[in-house]
KOLBA-989169 format. One line per field, with one value per residue (C-alpha): x, y, z; residue number from 1; residue in one letter. Coordinates in steps of 0.5 Angstrom, whole numbers. Each point is the difference from the previous one (the first is absolute). Layout:
REM residues N
xx	c(X, ...);
yy	c(Y, ...);
zz	c(Z, ...);
pos	c(NUM, ...);
code	c(a, ...);
This chain:
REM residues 158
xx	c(532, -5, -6, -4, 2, 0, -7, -2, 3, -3, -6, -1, 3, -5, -6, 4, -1, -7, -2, 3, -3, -8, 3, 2, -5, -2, 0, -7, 1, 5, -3, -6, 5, 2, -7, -1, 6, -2, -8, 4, 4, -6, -3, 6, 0, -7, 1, 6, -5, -6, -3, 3, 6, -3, 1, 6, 0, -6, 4, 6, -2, -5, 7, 4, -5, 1, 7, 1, -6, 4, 6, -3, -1, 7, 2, -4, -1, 7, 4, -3, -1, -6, 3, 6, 1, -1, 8, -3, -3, 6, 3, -5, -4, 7, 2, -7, 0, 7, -3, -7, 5, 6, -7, -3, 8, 2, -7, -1, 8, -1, -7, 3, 7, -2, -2, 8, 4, 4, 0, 7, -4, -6, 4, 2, -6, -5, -6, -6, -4, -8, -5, -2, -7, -3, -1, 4, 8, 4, 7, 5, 4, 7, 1, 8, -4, -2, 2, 7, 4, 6, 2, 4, 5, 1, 2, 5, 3, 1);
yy	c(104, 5, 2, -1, -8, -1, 2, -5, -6, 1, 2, -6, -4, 2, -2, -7, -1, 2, -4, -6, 0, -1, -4, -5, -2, 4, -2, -2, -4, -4, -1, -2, -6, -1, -1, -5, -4, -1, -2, -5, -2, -1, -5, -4, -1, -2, -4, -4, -2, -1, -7, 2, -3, -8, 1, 2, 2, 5, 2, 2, 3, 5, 1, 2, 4, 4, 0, 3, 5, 2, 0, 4, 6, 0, 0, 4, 6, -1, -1, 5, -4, 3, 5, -2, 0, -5, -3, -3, -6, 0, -3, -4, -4, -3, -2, -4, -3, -3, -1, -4, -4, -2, -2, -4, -4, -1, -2, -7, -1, 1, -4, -6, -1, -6, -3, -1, -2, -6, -5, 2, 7, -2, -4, 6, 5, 3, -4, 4, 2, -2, 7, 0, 1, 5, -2, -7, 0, -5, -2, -3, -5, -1, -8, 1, 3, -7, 4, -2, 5, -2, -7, 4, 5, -7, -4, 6, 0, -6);
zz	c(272, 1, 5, -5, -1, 6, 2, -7, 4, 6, -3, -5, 6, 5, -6, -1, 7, 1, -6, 3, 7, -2, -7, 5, 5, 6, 7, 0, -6, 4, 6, -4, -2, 7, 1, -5, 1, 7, -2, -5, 7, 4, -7, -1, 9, 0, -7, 3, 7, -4, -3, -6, 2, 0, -7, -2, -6, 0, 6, -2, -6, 5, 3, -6, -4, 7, -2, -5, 1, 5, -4, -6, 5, 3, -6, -4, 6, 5, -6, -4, -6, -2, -1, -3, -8, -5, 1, 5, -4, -4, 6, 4, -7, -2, 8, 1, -7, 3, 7, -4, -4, 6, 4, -6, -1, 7, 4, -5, 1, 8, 0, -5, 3, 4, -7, -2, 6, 0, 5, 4, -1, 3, 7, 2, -1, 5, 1, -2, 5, 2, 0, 7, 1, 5, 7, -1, 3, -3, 3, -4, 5, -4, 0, 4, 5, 5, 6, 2, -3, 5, -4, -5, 5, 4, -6, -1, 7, 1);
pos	c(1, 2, 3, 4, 5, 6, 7, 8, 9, 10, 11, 12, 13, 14, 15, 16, 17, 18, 19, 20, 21, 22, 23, 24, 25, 26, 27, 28, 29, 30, 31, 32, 33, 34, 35, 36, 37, 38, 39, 40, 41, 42, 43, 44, 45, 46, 47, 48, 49, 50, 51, 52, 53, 54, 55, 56, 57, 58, 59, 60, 61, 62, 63, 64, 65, 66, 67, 68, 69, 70, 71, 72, 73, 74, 75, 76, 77, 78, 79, 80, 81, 82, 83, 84, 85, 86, 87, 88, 89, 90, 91, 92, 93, 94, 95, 96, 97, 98, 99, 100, 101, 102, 103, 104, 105, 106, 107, 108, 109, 110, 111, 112, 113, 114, 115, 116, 117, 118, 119, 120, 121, 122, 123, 124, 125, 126, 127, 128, 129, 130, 131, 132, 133, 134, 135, 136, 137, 138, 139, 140, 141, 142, 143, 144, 145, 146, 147, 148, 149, 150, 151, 152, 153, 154, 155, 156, 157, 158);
code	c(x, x, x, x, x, x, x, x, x, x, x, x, x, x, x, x, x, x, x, x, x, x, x, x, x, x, x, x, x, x, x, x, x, x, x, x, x, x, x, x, x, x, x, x, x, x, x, x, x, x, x, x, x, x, x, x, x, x, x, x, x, x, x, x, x, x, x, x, x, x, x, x, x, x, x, x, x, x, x, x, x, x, x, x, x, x, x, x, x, x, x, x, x, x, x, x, x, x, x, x, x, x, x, x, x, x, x, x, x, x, x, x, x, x, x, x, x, x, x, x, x, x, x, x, x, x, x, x, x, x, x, x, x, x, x, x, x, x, x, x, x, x, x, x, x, x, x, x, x, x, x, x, x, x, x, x, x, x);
């Protein structure tokens, strides 16, 4: 190779590295991402410990749209998704379309199981177990505990 070849490639190198570096983002965009996503942080704690929580449902929805708020600019920043090509969604669309699909076939079969046990299949599962309400303790008192726990080791040794 010659002189000139050489200083093309460091030439057309140094160009591809300054296009690169303001392309992806800078250091206050970053940080400006860390900001957001620790103010995201400080939503969700406070969602977790306010009234929203008495009702569930309206609370954990809060909850996981600031999930994936936050994941979106993981994602998008962190990962360098934005900046990625259009290839991505070549890998990502198919992969939540079976995700969608897995979660709409095995929920029903997970919740409905029940509906098909036989009854030798029922004499050996797990009791269900009671919602507990807040502020309540509840203890359970197995009926083979009445206390005297030594009938059965002296039964052995004599």
């Amino acid at each position: 190779m010659s002189d000139h070849d050489d200083s093309n490639a460091d030439a057309h190198d140094a160009e591809h590295d300054e296009s690169h570096v303001g392309h992806h983002g800078s250091m206050k965009l970053f940080v400006t991402v860390f900001i957001a996503l620790i103010v995201l942080t400080t939503i969700s704690f406070t969602a977790a410990n306010s009234p929203l929580m008495n009702n569930p449902m309206v609370g954990w929805s809060v909850m996981m749209a600031i999930s994936c708020a936050k994941a979106m600019l993981v994602i998008s920043f962190f990962m360098h998704m934005l900046w990625e090509a259009n290839w991505k969604f070549v890998l990502t669309i198919p992969a939540s379309m079976m995700s969608v699909f897995l979660v709409l076939m095995l929920v029903p079969d997970v919740g409905l199981r029940t509906h098909r046990y036989s009854e030798s299949r029922w004499r050996y599962a797990s009791e269900p177990q009671e919602e507990h309400v807040a502020g309540e303790v509840h203890i359970e008192v197995s009926p083979d505990v009445d206390g005297d726990e030594s009938d059965d080791e002296d039964e052995g040794e004599e």
